[in-house]
C-alpha positions as CSV (number, residue, x, y, z in Angstrom):
1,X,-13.3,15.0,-68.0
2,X,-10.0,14.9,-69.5
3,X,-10.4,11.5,-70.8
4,X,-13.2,13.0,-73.3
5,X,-10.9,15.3,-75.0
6,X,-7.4,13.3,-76.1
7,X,-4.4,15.1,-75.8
8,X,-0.5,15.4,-75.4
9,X,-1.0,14.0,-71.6
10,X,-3.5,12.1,-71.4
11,X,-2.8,9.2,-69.8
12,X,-1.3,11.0,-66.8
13,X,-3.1,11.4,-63.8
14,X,-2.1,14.1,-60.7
15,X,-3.2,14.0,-57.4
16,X,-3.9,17.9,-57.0
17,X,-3.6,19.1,-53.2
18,X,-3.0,23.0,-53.9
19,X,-4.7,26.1,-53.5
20,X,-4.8,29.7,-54.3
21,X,-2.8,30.4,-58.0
22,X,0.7,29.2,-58.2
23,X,-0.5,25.2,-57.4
24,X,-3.3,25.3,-59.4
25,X,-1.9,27.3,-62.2
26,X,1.2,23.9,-62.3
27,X,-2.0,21.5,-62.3
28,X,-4.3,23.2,-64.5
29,X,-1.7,23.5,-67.8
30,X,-1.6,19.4,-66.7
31,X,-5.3,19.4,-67.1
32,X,-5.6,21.8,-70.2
33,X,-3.5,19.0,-72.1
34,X,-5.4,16.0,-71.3
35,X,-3.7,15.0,-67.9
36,X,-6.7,13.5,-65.2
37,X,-6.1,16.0,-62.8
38,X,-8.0,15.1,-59.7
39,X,-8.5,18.1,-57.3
40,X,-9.0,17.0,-53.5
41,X,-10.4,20.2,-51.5
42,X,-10.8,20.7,-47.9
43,X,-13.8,21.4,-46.1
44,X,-15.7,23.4,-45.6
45,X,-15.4,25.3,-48.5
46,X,-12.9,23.7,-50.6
47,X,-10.3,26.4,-52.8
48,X,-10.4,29.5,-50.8
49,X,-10.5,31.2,-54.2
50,X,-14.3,29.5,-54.7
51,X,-14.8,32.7,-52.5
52,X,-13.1,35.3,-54.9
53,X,-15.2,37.6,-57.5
54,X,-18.1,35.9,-56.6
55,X,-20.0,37.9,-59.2
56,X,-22.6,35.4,-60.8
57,X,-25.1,33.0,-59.1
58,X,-22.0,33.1,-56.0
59,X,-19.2,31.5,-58.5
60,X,-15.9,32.3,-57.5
61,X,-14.5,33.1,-61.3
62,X,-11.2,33.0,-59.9
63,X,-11.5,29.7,-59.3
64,X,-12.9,28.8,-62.3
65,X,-9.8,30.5,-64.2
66,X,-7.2,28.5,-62.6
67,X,-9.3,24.9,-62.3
68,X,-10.6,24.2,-66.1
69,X,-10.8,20.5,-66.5
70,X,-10.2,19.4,-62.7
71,X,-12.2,17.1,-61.4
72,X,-13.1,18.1,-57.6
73,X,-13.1,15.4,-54.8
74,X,-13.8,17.6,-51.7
75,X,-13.1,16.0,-47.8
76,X,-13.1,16.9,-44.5
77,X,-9.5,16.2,-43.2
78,X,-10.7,16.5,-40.2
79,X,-13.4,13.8,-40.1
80,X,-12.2,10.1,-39.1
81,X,-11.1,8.7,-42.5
82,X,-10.7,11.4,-44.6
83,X,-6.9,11.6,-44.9
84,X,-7.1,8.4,-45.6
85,X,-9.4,8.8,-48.8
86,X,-6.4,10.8,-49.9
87,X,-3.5,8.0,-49.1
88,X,-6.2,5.4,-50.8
89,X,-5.9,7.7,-53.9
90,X,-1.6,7.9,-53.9
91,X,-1.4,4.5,-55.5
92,X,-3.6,5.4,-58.5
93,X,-1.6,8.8,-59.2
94,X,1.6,9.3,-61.0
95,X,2.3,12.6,-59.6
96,X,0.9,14.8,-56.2
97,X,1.2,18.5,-56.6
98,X,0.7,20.3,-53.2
99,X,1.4,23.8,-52.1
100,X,1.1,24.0,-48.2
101,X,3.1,25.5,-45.8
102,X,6.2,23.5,-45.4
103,X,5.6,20.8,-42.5
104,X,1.8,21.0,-43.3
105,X,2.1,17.5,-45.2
106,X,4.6,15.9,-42.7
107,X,1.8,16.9,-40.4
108,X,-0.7,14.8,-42.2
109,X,1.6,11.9,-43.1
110,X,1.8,13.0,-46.7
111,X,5.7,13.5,-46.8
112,X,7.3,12.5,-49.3
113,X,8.4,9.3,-48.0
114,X,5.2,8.6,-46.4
115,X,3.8,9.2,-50.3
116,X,7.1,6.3,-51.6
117,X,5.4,3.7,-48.8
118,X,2.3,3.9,-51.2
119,X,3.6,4.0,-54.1
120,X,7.6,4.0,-54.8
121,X,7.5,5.9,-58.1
122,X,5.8,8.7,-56.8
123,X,6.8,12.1,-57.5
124,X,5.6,14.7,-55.4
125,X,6.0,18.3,-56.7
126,X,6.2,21.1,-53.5
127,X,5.2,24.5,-54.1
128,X,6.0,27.0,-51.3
129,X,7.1,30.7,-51.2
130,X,10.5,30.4,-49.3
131,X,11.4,26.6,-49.9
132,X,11.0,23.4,-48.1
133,X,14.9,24.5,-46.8
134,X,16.7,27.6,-45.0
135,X,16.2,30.0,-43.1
136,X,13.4,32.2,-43.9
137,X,11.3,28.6,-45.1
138,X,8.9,28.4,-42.2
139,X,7.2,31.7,-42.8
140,X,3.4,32.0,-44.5
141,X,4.4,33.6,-47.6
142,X,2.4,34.9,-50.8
143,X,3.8,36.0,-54.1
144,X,4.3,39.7,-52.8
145,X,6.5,38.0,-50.0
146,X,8.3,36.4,-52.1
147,X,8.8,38.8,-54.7
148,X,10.2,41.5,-51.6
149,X,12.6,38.6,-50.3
150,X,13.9,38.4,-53.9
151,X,14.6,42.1,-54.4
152,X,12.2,42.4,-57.3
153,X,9.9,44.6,-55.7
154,X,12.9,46.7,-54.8
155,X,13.3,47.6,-58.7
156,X,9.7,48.5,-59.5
157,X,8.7,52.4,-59.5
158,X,10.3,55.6,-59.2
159,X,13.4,55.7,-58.0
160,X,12.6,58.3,-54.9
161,X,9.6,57.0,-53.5
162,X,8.7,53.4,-51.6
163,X,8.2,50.5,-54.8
164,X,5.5,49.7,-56.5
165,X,3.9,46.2,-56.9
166,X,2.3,45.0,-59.6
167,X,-1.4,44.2,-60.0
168,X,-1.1,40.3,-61.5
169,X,0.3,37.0,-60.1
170,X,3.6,37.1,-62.3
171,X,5.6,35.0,-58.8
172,X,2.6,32.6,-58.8
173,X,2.0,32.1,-62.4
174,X,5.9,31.8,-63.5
175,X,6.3,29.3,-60.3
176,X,3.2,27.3,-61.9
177,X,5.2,26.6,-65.0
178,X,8.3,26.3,-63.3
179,X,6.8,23.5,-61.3
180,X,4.9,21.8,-64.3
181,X,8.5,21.7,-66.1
182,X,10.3,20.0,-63.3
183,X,7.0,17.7,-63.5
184,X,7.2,17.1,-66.8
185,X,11.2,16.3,-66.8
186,X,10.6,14.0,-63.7
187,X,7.2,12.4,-65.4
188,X,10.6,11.6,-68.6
189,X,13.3,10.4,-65.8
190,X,10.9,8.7,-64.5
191,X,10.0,6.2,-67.9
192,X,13.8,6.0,-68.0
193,X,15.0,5.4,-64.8
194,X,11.8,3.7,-63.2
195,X,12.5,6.4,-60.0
196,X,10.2,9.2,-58.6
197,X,11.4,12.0,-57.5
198,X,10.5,15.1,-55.0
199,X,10.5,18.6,-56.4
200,X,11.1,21.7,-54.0
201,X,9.7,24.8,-56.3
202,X,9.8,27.8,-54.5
203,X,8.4,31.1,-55.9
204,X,11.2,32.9,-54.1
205,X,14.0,30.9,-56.0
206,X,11.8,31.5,-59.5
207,X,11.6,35.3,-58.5
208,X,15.5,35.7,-58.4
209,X,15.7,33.4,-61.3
210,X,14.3,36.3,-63.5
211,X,16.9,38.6,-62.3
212,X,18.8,39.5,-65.8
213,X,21.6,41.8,-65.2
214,X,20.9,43.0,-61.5
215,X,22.9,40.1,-59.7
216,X,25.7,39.6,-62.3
217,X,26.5,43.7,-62.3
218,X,26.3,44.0,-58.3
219,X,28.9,41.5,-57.7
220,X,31.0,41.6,-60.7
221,X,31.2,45.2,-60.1
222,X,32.4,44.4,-56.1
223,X,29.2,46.1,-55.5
224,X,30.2,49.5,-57.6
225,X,26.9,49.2,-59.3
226,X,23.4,48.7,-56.7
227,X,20.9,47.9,-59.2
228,X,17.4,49.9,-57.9
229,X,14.5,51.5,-59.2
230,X,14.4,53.9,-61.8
231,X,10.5,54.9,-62.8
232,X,9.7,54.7,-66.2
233,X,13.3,54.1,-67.6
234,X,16.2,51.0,-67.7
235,X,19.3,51.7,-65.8
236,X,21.5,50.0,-68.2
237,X,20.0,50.9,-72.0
238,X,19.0,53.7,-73.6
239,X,16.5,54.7,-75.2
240,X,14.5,51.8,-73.2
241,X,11.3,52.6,-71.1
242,X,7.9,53.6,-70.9
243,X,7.8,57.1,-73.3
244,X,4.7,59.6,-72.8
245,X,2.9,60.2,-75.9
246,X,-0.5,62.2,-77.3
247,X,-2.7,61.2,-74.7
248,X,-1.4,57.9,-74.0
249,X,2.1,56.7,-73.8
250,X,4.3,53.7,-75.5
251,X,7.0,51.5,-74.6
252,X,10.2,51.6,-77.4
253,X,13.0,49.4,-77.0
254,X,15.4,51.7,-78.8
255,X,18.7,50.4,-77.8
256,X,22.0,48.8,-79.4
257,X,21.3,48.5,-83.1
258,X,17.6,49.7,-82.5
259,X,19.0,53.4,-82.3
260,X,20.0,53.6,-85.7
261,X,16.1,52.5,-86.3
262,X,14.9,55.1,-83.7
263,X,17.0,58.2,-85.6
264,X,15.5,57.2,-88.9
265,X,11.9,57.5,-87.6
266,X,12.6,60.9,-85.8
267,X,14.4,62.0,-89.2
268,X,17.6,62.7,-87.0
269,X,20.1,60.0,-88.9
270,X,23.5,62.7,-87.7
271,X,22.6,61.0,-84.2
272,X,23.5,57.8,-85.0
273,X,27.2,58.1,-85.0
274,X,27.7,61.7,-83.3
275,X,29.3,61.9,-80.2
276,X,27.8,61.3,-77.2
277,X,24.9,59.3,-78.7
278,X,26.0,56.7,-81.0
279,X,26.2,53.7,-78.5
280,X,24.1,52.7,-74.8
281,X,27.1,53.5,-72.9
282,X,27.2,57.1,-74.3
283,X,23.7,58.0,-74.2
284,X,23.2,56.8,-70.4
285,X,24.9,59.6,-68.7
286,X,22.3,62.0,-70.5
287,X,19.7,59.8,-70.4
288,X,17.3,62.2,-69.7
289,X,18.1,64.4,-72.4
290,X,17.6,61.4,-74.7
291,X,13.7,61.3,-73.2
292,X,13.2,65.0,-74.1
293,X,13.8,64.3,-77.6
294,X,12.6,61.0,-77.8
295,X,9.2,62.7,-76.0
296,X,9.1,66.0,-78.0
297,X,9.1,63.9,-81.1
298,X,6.5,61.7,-79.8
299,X,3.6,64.4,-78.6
300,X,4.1,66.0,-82.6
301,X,1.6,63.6,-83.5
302,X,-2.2,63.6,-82.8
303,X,-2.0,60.5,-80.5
304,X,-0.2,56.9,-79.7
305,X,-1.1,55.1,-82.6
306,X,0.2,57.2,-85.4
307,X,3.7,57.4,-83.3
308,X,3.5,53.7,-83.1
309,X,3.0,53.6,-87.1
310,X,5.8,56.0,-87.8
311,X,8.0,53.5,-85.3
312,X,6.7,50.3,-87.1
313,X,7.7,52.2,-90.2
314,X,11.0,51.8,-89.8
315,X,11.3,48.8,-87.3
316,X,11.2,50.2,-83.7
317,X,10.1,47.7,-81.2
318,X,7.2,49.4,-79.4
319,X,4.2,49.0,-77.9
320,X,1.1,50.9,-76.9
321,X,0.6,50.8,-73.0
322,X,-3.2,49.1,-73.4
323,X,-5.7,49.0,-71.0
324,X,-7.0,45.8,-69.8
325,X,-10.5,47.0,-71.6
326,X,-8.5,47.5,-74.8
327,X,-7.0,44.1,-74.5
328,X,-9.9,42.2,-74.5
329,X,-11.4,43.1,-77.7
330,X,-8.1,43.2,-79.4
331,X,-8.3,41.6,-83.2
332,X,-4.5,40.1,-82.3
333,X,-5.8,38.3,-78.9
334,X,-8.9,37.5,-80.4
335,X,-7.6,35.8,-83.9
336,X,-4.6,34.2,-81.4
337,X,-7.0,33.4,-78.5
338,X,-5.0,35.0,-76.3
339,X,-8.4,35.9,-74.6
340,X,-11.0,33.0,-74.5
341,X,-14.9,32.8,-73.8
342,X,-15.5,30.6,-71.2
343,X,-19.1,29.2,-71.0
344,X,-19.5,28.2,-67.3
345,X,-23.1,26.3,-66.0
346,X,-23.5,28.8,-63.2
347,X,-21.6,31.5,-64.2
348,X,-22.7,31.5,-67.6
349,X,-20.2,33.4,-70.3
350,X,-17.6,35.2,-69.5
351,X,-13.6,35.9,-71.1
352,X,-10.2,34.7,-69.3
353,X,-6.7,34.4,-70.5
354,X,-6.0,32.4,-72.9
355,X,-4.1,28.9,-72.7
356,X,-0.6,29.9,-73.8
357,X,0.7,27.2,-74.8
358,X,0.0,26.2,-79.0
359,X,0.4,22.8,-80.3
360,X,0.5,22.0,-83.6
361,X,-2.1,18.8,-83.4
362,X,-4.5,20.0,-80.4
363,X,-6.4,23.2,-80.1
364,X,-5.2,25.5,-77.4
365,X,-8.2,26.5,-76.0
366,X,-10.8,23.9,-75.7
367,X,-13.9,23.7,-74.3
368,X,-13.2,22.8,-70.9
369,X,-15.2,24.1,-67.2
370,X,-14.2,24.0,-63.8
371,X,-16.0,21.5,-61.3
372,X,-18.6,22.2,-59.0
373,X,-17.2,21.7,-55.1
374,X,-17.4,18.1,-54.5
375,X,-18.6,17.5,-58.1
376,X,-16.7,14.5,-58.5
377,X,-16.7,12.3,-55.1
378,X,-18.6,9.6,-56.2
379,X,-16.8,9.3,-59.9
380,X,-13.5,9.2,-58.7
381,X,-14.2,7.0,-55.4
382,X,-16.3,4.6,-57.4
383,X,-13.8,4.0,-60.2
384,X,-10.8,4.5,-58.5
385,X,-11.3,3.0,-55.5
386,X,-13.6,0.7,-56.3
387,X,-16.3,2.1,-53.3
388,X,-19.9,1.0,-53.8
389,X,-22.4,3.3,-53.7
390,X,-23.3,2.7,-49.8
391,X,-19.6,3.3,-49.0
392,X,-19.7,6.6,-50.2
393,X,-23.0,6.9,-48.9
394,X,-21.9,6.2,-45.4
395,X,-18.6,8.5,-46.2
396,X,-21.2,11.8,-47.2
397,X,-23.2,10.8,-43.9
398,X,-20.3,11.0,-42.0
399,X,-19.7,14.2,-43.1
400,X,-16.4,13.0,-44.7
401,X,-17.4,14.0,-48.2
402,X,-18.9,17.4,-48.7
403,X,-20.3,18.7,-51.9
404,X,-21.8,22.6,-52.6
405,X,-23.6,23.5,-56.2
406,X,-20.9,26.4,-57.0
């Protein structure tokens, strides 16, 4: 429990109605620095992620990942009384977290000002892919969906062919900590001000957030310029890309005053200033040429990390492309605990990411598991709600309160 191991907010307590990645990604960075983070599950199984890489004693490891330090209350909404175990629970919570379709909590009498009638300070954080608002904000949606709706997608792969996705939750994960921000900023208001607040975090709107230069240069330009895909390569910098190698390949960010850097390695200083070369603007109309060279220079030595060496030489940002399998036994991500061991009771040990965030007074990665489906029930009814242990007795009879050893 969070209360065993003091940290930066403990103290706090979240009501945690999410599923999937981008809800419980928000609630777990709560729970990985001390908040009581009290996850309320939905029969019959609970997280539909419980059900994902199920590869040790039937574990779901994706669920484990994204739920350290919860505690799991797990109820049958459908059951008579088991929407109210959840309203009895508002009053003791300083913030619910939920990531529904929009309309599923007005549906339940969990809006928002259903929520104030129980407790006026109460902030409830949204998560949803499209919005509580507009158009487009009663479709199902996923991070994919939302990343095509926010032209993202539309900028990944090579520039003739359909785009590419890519193989992580970078929507879900970046609305997570968007979320737990706005949380964090209303959790301050709210000592000031004495006022709750509701929170509408969409991954769509955190998508389009992260455009950098696409928006700004397709409508300052009157639409001149249509930002797209380009493969391997930037469309505005150059030398700036993914760069084949010796049997591997590396990422350089040789642009601006990086060039200069670049032509020192390559033991080509004339390009620096000559014509044609010497600045971004010049070199992206012959970008490809730039590649060749860049390329040619690169696959003269016997592979990736001696480029990489000569680069760091001389103070190229660059990067091998690692493997996942490389990552995990890096000396950097192991010294930084990037990559953590996690010593779960059924699934026993096994490495996840990191906790990214590094304090200066608390370690980042702590001991912490994730509960067991239902693990919690008679813990957080019994000194929450003050329910004896024939209530909850009765409540488990009923079927209202469910419980499953994984």
């Amino acid at each position: 429990m969070s209360q065993l191991n003091p940290h930066m907010l403990s103290g706090i307590r979240i009501l945690d109605l999410t599923r999937a990645l981008a809800g419980p990604t928000c609630t777990r960075l709560f729970a990985e620095m001390g908040a009581d983070v009290i996850k309320v599950e939905a029969a019959p199984d609970g997280d539909r992620t419980r059900l994902v890489s199920k590869m040790r004693n039937e574990r779901g490891l994706y669920f484990v990942q994204q739920n350290l330090n919860k505690r799991s209350v797990a109820i049958d909404f459908s059951k008579p009384g088991g929407l109210d175990l959840v309203r009895e629970l508002v009053p003791h919570c300083d913030v619910v977290v939920e990531n529904y379709k929009p309309g599923v909590m007005k549906g339940m009498g969990l809006a928002y000002e259903d929520l104030k009638k129980l407790r006026e300070d109460i902030i409830l954080c949204s998560i949803s892919a499209l919005g509580q608002s507009g158009p487009l904000s009663h479709k199902p949606g996923y991070d994919y969906i939302a990343q095509a709706y926010a032209g993202v997608t539309s900028m990944i792969g090579p520039r003739d062919e359909s785009p590419y996705i890519p193989l992580l939750g970078l929507g879900d994960v970046g609305t997570g900590v968007h979320a737990a921000f706005a949380i964090a900023a209303s959790l301050l208001y709210r000592a000031r001000t004495g006022r709750g607040q509701f929170l509408d975090i969409a991954l769509l709107d955190c998508y389009y957030h992260a455009h950098e230069v696409n928006v700004h240069q397709f409508t300052a330009s009157a639409g001149a310029m249509k930002p797209t895909r380009s493969g391997r390569h930037l469309t505005y910098l150059c030398p700036a890309g993914v760069f084949r190698g010796t049997s591997g390949d590396i990422v350089l960010m040789g642009f601006m005053h990086h060039w200069a850097d670049v032509c020192a390695a390559m033991g080509r200083p004339e390009l620096v200033t000559a014509p044609g070369w010497a600045t971004d603007a010049e070199r992206m109309p012959h970008f490809e040429e730039v590649i060749a060279l860049i390329e040619s220079w690169l696959q003269s030595f016997p592979d990736v990390d001696s480029a990489i060496a000569a680069f760091d030489a001389h103070g190229v940002p660059c990067a091998p492309v690692l493997s996942i399998e490389q990552t995990v036994s890096h000396p950097h991500f192991i010294e930084r605990g990037t990559i953590r061991t996690i010593h779960d009771p059924v699934a026993g040990e096994f490495q996840i990411p990191g906790m990214p965030i590094k304090t200066s007074d608390f370690p980042a990665n702590n001991d912490y598991v994730a509960p067991l489906l239902g693990e919690h029930n008679d813990e957080v009814l019994g000194s929450l709600l003050g329910k004896s242990t024939a209530d909850i007795d009765a409540l488990r009879v009923a079927g209202v309160l469910i419980s499953k050893p994984y």
